[in-house]
N, C-alpha and C positions, 0 to 999 in steps of 0.2 A: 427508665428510672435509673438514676446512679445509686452506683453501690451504698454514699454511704446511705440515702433514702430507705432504700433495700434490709439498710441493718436494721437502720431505727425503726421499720416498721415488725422484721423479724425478730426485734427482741422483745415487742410489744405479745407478741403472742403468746397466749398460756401454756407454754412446753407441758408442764406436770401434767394438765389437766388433759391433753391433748394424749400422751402417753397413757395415761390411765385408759380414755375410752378405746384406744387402739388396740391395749393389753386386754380389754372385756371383749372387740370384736375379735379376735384373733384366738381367745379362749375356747370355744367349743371345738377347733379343730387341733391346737396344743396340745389339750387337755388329755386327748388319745393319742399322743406322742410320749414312749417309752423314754427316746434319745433326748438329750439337750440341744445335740449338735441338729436333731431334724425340727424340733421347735426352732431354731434359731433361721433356717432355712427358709421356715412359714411365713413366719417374721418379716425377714429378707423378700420374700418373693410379694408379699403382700403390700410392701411397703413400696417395690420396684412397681407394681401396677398401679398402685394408686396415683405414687408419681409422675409415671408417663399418662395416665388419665387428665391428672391435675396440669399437666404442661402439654396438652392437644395432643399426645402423639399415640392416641387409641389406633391408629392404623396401625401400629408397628406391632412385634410380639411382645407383647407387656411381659410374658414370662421368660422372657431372655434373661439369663444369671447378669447380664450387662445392667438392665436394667433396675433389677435387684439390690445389686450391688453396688450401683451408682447411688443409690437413694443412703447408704450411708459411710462408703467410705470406699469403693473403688471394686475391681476386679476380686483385687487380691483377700478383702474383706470375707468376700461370699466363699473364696478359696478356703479361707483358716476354719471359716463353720461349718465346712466340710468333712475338713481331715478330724476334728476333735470331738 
């Protein structure tokens, strides 16, 4: 598929709505989280496994911080939700 195919069909999808159910699955274990910084971690790791599910690579360790952190903006991403 070419990228721009790839946009057009990625902009077609319901962000908000998409976000909202994400924020209800990820709620029961948040919800017992004191920190921001380990909520956000949750978030992060949850979002890295479903990704690598979503894109065949269930053999790999889906809880790799790589992975994680791939799903919205890199390495250094999972790093900053770390330190704060």
């Amino acid at each position: 598929m070419s990228p721009t195919a790839q946009n057009e069909l990625l902009a077609k999808l319901p962000v908000a709505e998409l976000e909202a159910e994400f924020e209800k699955f990820v709620e029961p274990v948040t919800k017992g989280l004191s920190e921001q910084r380990l909520k956000t971690v949750v978030r992060l790791a949850v979002r890295g496994i479903s990704g690598a599910y979503a894109a065949g690579d269930h053999a790999d360790s889906a809880l790799s911080g790589a992975h994680a952190a791939g799903c919205v903006g890199g390495e250094q991403t999972l790093l900053r939700a770390l330190r704060h």
